[in-house]
C-alpha positions in Angstrom: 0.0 0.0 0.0 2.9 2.8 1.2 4.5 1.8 -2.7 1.0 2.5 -4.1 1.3 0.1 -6.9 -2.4 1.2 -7.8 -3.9 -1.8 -8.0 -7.7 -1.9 -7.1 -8.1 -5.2 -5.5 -5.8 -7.0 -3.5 -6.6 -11.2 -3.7 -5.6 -13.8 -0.9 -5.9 -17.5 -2.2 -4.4 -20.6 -0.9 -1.2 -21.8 -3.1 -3.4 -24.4 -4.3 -6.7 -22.7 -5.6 -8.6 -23.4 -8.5 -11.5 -21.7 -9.9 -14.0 -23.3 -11.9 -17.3 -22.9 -13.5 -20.4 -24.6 -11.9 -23.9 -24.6 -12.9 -24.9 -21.5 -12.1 -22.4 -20.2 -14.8 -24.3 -18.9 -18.1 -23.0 -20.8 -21.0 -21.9 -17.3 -22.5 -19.6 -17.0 -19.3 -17.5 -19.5 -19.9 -16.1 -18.3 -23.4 -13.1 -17.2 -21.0 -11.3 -18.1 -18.0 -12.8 -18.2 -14.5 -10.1 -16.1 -13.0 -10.6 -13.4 -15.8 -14.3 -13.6 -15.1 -13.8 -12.7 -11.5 -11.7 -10.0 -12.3 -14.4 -8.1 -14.5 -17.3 -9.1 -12.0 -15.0 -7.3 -9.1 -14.7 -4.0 -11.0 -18.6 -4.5 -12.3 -19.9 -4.4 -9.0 -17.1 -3.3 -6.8 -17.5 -5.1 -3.5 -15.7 -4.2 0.0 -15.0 -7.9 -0.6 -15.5 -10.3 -3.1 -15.6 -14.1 -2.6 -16.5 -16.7 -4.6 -19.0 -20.0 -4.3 -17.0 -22.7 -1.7 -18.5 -26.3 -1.4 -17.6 -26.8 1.8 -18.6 -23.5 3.6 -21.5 -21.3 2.9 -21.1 -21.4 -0.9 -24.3 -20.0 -3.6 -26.3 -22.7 -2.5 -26.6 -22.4 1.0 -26.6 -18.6 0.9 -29.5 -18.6 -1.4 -31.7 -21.4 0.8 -30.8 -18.9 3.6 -32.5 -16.0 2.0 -35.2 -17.9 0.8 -35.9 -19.7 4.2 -35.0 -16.6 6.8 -36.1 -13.8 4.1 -38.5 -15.0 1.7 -36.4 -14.2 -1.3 -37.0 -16.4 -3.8 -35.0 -15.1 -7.1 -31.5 -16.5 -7.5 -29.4 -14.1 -8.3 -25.5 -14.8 -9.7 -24.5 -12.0 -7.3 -25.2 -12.5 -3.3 -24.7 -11.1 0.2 -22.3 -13.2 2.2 -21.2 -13.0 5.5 -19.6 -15.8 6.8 -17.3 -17.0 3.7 -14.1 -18.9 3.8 -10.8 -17.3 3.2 -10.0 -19.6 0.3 -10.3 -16.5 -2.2 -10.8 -13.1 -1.1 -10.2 -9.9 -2.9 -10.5 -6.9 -0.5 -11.3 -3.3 -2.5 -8.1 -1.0 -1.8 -10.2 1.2 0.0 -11.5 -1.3 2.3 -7.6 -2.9 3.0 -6.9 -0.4 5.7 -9.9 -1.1 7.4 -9.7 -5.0 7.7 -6.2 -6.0 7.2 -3.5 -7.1 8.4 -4.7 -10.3 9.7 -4.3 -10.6 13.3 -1.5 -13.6 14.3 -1.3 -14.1 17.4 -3.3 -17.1 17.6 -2.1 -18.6 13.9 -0.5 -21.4 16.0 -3.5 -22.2 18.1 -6.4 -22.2 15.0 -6.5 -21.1 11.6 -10.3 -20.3 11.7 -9.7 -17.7 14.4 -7.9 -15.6 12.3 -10.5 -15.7 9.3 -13.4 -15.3 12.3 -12.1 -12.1 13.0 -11.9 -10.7 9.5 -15.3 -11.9 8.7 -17.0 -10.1 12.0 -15.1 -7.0 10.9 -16.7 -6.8 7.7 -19.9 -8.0 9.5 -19.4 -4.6 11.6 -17.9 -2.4 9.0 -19.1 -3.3 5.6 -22.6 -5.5 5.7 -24.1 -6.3 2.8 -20.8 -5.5 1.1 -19.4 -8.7 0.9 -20.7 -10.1 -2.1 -20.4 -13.8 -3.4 -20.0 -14.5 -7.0 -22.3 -17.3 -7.6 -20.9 -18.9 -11.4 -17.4 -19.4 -9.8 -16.0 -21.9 -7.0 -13.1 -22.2 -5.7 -11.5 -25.4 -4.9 -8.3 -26.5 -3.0 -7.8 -30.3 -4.0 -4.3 -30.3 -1.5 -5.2 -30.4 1.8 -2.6 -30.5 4.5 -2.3 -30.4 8.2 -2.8 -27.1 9.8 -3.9 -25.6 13.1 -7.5 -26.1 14.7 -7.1 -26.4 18.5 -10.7 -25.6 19.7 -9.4 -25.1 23.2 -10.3 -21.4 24.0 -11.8 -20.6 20.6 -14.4 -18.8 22.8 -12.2 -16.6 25.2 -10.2 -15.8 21.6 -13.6 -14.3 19.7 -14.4 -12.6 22.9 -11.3 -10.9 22.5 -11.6 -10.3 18.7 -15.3 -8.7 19.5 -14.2 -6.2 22.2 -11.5 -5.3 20.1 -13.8 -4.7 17.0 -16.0 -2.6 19.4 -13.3 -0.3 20.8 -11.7 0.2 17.4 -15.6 1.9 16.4 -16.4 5.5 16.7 -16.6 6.5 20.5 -20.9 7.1 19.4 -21.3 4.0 17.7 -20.0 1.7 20.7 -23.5 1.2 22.2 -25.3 1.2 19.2 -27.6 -2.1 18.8 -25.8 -4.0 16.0 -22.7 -3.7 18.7 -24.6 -4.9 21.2 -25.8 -7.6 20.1 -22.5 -8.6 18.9 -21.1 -8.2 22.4 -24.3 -10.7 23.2 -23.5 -13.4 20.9 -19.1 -13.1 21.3 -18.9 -16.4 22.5 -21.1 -18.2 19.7 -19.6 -16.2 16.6 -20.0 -19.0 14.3 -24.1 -19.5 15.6 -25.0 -15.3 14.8 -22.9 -15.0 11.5 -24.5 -17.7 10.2 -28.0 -17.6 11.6 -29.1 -14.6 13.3 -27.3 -11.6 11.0 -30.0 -9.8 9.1 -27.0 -9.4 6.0 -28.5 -12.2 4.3 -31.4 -10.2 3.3 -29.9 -7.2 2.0 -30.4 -6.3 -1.6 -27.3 -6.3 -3.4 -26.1 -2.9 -5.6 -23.2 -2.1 -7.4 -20.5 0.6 -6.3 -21.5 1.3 -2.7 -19.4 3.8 -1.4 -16.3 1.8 0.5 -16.8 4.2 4.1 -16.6 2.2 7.3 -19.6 1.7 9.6 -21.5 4.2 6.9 -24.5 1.8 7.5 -24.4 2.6 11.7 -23.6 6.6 10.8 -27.0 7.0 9.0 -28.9 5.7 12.1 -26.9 8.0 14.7 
């Protein structure tokens, strides 16, 4: 960022990722590669961040029987809210980097998924409803190695993340209700991202300005 290379998206992947088409891809889609795809659905819509369909977590097809069962949305859409994706592939907007990066560390030895927890209830906080999953393209890692998922603590450690989320806020945001009820549900992360946020629902629309808790500044 400090060599300001200008780049508008900055992707994380694992060393092993693929993208591929699935069968929510258009047949017109596929006439180029899925990578190249992604790239012009990024600056199309311009999501805080972008993240692509994931068979094993909360890829297109759960995300849309979520909004049809919790918000009666019945249209599929190729473009979706997300909020608790996987950090197989994420491309954060350059204005958003600042805000959600760098990963924290400090518990990289303990459990991977902590550090991806974190990141995901920041954007929860910051940015809802601008997370967007791209529907036509998943994302597969076919190596899978050994890596850190000690559960002991996991708790205590999103606590931590939480408070830390909340002091980092504007001074008049910190007891406003979507903080509060974070603070309420701190020790079940995974249960509220998944089942109780209200993200799900939104509608989806391109180029939303990239401003931090702008969603929580209207309402003060």
């Amino acid at each position: 960022m400090k060599r300001r290379p200008g780049y508008h998206y900055y992707i994380f992947l694992n060393d092993d990722t693929v993208l591929k088409y699935n069968q929510f891809a258009p047949v017109n889609m596929r006439e180029i590669s899925p990578f190249r795809t992604v790239e012009k659905w990024l600056l199309d819509y311009e999501p805080a961040v972008g993240v692509l369909d994931y068979t094993l977590h909360n890829g297109a097809s759960v995300v849309l029987a979520r909004r049809r069962r919790r918000c009666g949305i019945k249209k599929k859409s190729l473009v979706l809210p997300t909020v608790f994706f996987d950090a197989i592939f994420n491309a954060f907007h350059h204005k958003a980097v600042e805000h959600l990066l760098p990963y924290p560390t400090q518990y990289e030895r303990h459990n991977w998924y902590c550090i991806n927890i974190q990141t995901v209830t920041q954007v929860e906080v910051k940015f809802p409803g601008q997370a967007l999953l791209f529907a036509p393209v998943t994302a597969v890692n076919p190596i899978h190695r050994p890596y850190s998922r000690n559960q002991t603590n996991v708790s205590n450690i999103w606590r931590e993340y939480v408070e830390g989320i909340i002091q980092e806020a504007p001074p008049k945001l910190r007891e406003h209700a979507v903080l509060k009820k974070l603070r309420k549900y701190q020790r079940r992360l995974i249960g509220y991202l998944n089942n109780l946020s209200r993200t799900f629902c939104l509608n989806v629309s391109r180029h939303q300005p990239i401003i931090p808790y702008n969603h929580l500044l209207g309402e003060v």
